[in-house]
Structure formats: structure tokens, C-alpha cells
C-alpha positions as CSV (number, residue, x, y, z in Angstrom):
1,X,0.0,0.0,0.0
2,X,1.6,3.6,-1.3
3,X,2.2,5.7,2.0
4,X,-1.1,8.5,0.4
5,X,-3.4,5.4,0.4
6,X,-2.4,4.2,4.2
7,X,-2.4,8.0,4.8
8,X,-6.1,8.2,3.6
9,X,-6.9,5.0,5.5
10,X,-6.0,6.1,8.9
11,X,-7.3,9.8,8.6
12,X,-10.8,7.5,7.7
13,X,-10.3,5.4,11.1
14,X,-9.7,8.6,13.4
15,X,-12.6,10.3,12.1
16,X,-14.6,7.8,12.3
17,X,-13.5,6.5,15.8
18,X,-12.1,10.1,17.1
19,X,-9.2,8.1,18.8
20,X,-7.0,5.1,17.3
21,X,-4.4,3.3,18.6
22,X,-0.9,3.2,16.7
23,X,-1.0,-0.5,16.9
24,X,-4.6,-1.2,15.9
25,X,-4.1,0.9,12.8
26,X,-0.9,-1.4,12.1
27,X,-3.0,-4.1,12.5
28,X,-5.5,-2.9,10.0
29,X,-3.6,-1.8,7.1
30,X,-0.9,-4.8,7.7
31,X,2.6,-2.7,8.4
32,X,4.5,-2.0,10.8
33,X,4.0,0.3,13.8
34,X,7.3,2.5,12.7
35,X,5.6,2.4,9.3
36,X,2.0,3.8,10.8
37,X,4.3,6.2,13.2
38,X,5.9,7.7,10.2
39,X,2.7,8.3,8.2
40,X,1.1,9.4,11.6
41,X,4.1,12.4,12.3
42,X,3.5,13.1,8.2
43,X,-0.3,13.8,9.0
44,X,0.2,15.9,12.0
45,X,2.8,18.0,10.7
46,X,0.2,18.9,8.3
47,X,-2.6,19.2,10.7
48,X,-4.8,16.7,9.9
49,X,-4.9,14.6,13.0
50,X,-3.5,14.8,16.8
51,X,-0.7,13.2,18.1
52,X,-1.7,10.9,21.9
53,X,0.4,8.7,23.6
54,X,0.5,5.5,22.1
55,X,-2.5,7.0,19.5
56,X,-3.7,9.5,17.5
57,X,-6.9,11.9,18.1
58,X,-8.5,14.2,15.8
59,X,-7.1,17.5,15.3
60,X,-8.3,20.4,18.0
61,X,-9.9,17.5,20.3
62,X,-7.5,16.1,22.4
63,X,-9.2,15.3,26.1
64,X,-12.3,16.3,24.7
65,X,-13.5,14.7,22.7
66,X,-16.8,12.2,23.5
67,X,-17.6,9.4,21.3
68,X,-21.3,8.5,21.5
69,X,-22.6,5.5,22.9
70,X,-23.9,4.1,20.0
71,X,-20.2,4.2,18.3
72,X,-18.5,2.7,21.4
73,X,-21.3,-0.1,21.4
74,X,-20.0,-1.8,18.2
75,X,-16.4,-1.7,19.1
76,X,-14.4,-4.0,20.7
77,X,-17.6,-6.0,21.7
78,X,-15.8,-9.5,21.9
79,X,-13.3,-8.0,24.7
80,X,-15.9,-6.2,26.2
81,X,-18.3,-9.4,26.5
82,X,-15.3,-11.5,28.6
83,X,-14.7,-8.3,30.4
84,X,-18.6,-8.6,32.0
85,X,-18.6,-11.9,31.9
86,X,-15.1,-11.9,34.5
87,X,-16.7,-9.2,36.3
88,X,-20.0,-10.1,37.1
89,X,-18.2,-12.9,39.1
90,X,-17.2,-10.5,41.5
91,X,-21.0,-9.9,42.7
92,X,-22.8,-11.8,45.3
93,X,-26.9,-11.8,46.4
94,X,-27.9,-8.8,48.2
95,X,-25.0,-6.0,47.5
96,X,-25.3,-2.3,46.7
97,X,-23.7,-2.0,43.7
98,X,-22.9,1.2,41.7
99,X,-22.2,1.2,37.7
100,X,-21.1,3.9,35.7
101,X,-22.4,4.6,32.2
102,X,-20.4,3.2,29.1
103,X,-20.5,0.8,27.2
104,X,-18.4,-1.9,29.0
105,X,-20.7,-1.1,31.9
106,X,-23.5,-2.0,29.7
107,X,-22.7,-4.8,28.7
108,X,-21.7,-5.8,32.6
109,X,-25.1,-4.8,33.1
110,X,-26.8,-7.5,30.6
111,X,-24.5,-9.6,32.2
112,X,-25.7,-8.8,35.8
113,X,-29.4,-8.6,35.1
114,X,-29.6,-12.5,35.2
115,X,-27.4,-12.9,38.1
116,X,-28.2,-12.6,41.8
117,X,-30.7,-10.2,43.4
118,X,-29.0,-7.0,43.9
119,X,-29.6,-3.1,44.6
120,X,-28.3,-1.0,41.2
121,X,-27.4,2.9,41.5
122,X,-26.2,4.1,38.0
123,X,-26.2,7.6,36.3
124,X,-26.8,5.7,33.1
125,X,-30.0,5.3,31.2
126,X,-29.0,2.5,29.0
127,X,-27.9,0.2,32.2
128,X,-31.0,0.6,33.6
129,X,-32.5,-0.4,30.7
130,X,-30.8,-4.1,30.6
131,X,-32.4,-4.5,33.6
132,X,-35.6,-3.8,32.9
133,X,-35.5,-6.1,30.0
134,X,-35.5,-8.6,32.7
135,X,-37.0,-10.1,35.3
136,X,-33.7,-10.3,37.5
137,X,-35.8,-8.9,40.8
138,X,-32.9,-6.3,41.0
139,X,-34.1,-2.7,42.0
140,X,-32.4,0.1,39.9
141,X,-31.8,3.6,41.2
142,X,-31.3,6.0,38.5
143,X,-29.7,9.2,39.0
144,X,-30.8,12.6,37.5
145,X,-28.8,15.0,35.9
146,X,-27.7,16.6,32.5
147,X,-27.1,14.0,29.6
148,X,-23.5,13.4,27.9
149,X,-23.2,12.2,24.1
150,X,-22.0,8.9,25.9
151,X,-25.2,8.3,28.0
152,X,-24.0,9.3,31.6
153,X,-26.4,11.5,33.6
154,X,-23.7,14.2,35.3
155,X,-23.9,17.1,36.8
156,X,-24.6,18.6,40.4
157,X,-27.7,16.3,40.8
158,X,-26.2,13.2,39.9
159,X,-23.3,14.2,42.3
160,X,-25.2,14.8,45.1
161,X,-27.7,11.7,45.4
162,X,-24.5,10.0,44.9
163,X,-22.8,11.2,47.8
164,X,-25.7,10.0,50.8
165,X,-24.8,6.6,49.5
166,X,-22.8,3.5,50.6
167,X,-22.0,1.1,47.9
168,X,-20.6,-2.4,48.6
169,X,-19.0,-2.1,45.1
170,X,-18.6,0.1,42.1
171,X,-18.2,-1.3,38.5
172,X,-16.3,2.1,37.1
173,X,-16.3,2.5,32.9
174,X,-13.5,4.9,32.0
175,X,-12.4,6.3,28.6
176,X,-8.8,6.1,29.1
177,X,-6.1,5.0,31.0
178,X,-2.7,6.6,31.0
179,X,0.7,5.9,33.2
180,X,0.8,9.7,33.8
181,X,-3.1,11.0,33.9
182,X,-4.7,7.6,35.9
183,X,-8.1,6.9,34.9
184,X,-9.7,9.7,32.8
185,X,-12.7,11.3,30.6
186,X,-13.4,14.0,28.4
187,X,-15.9,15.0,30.3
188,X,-15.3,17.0,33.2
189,X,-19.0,17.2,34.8
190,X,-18.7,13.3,34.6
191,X,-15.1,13.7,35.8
192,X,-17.2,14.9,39.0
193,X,-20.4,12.1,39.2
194,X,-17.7,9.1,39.0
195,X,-15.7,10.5,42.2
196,X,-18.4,10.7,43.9
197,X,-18.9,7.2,42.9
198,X,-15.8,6.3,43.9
199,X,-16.2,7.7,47.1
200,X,-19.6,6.1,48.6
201,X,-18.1,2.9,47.4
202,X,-16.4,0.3,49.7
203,X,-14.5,-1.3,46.3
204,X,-13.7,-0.3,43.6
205,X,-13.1,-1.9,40.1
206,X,-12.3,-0.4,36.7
207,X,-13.5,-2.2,33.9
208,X,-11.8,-1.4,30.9
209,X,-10.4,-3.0,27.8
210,X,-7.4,-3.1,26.0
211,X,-8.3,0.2,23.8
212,X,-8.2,2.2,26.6
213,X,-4.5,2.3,27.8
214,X,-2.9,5.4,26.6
215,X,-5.5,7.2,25.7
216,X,-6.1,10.3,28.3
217,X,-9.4,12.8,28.9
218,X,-9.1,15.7,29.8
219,X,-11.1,15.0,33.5
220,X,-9.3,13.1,35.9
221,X,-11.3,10.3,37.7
222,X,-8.4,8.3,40.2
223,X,-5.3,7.2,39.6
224,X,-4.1,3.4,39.1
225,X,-3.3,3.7,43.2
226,X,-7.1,4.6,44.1
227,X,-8.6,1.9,42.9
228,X,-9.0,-2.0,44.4
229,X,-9.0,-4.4,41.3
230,X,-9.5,-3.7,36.9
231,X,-10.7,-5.9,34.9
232,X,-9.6,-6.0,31.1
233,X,-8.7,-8.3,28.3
234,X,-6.1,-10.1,26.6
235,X,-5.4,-7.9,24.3
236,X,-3.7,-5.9,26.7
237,X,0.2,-5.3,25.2
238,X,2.3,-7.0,28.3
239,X,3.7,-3.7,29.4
240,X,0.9,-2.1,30.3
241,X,-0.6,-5.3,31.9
242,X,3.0,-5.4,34.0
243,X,2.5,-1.3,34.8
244,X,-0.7,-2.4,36.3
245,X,-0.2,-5.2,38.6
246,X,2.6,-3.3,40.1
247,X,0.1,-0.9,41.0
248,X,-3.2,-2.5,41.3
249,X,-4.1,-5.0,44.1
250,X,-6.3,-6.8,41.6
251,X,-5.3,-7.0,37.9
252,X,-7.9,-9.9,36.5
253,X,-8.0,-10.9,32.7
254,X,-10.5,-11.9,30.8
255,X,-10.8,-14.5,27.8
């Protein structure tokens, strides 16, 4: 493939997905990653696209930008299923357990909605809606607050019928996560609701897959030493999975 055709390609991918790992555009277009690099340093010294850690973004958006839920829904969804499936393990009969919005937390949600009886909090719309689909005997508290393209009701009512709570556990969706920044979004109200989260919670967990590490938000959530276990995939580069149990109590893999 002539360097203006993998050029095209990858401008294509990061418009399309607003953030891209190096390696999965390597994958895709079947070069190397010094090869994607170089085309990558070509396209941002003509402003096309933004340079990330271990990514690219595009241009003018980096930490901001919020993918919608129904683009992160279709991606990654094999990783994402063993992710839930590995989590879900992790609840017993009778808890108080918190979930973020996102769409690994939706899919934990699915996941949890057969499982054992339990009482839900979430800020998202779409997680309460797997459990209403079915007949799980769970009771769902949904926040209020303002809507975010990615589904998560933020804001300083969210936050505060967060805060008189006491979770047993928190299942916490993130859209990045970076050795320097921690846990992050690109969404700063939401930045907000998930501390709070984190906060009334007795454990928490991160659920998060591969896709994730290295890319960083502009809102700051916790860092890698705030939190009690994550729960990714297999796809994980070993690096990164190494920089986590060093700093994680809990590093589980799924699939």
C-alpha cells in the first residue's frame, strides 16, 4: 500500500472512531508500527490529526473529545463481553452495587441482570435499561442529571444523590487510562459524578479493555493507586498489563 493510500486510510479510522491506537491501525492496514508512526508524524505536521500517547486523536480535540454511545457499542464487543462476563463474578446476592455509564458497563449490566438479586445505583440510562429487560428482581436507582453524548447522567444532581450513598461495590467505565493521567474522561462534569462514585463505594473496580491504555481525557477520575482491582482483556500489550499489577491490588483478565 503507497504511504497516500495508508495516509487516507488512517485519517478515515480517526474520524470515524475520534481516537485510534498506533497498533490497531498497524493491525488494520498490515505494516509495521514504525511504518504507521511515520505516516502518523506526516499527517500531523500537516494538521490533519493529533498526536496521543500511544495514538492519534482528531485534530483540535484532544481530552475532549466524547464518542457516543452508540459508536463505542459496536467496538471492541468481543473484549468487552469477557470483560462482563469476568466481572460479574465479582457480585454476590444482596450488594449495593454502583455502575457507571459506558458501554463496557452496559454490557456488565446485561450480564448482571440474570445474576443474583441486587440493589443497582447508576447515572446511566441504558444500564438501567438491561435491567428492565429482565426479570432479575434487582431494584435500579437511577440518577438525575444533565445527559453526555456517551449516555451518563452528570452534573450537580447526579453528584449529590451520589454522595448520601454506601456502595458495597462500584463497577467504574472509563475512557482512558494513562501511566501519567490515571483513569480519565473527556468530560469533566462526569469527571465529577464518577468521584463521587468512587467515594460512597467500599470497592472499587475499573472495567476497561485493551483500547483504553494510553488514551487520556481531559477529567481526571483516580489514579491506578485509588482503585482496588481492573478488569480488562487479553489484548492488553504486556507492558501495560505489567505497569498495572505493580500498581493494582487486583489485575484480573478476561478470555
Amino acid at each position: 500500500m503507497l504511504a497516500a493510500a495508508r495516509q487516507s486510510a488512517i485519517l478515515d479510522a480517526v474520524h470515524e472512531e475520534g481516537v485510534v491506537k498506533v497498533a490497531d491501525l498497524a493491525h488494520r492496514l498490515g505494516v509495521s508500527a514504525v511504518t504507521v508512526r511515520r505516516d502518523v508524524d506526516a499527517l500531523s505536521d500537516a494538521g490533519l490529526l493529533t498526536r496521543v500517547h500511544g495514538g492519534v486523536m482528531v485534530q483540535g480535540e484532544v481530552g475532549t473529545h466524547e464518542p457516543g454511545f452508540a459508536l463505542k457499542s459496536t467496538q471492541h464487543l468481543e473484549e468487552k463481553a469477557a470483560i462482563a462476563r469476568e466481572a460479574a463474578a465479582l457480585v454476590q446476592e444482596g450488594m449495593a452495587v454502583g455502575i457507571t455509564a459506558g458501554s463496557t458497563t452496559w454490557m456488565l449490566a446485561k450480564a448482571l441482570s440474570a445474576g443474583p438479586r441486587i440493589t443497582v445505583v447508576t447515572n446511566s440510562v441504558r444500564v438501567m435499561e438491561a435491567f428492565d429487560a429482565s426479570s432479575s428482581g434487582s431494584v435500579v436507582l437511577l440518577t438525575g442529571g444533565e445527559r453526555t453524548p456517551s449516555d451518563a447522567l452528570v452534573g450537580p444532581l447526579a453528584t449529590a444523590s451520589i454522595r448520601s450513598l454506601h456502595l458495597d461495590l462500584l463497577f467504574l467505565g472509563v475512557h482512558g487510562m494513562d501511566e501519567r493521567a490515571g483513569f480519565t474522561t473527556p468530560n469533566l462534569l462526569e469527571a465529577e459524578t464518577n468521584q463521587a462514585f468512587a467515594s460512597a463505594s467500599r470497592r472499587l473496580i475499573v472495567v476497561a479493555d485493551h483500547s483504553k491504555w494510553g488514551v487520556q481525557g481531559i477529567g481526571s477520575i483516580c489514579g491506578f493507586d485509588d482503585v482496588d482491582g481492573i478488569v480488562t482483556d487479553a489484548a492488553l500489550p504486556g507492558p501495560a498489563l505489567s505497569y498495572l499489577r505493580d500498581r493494582v491490588p487486583s489485575v484480573r483478565v478476561a478470555g
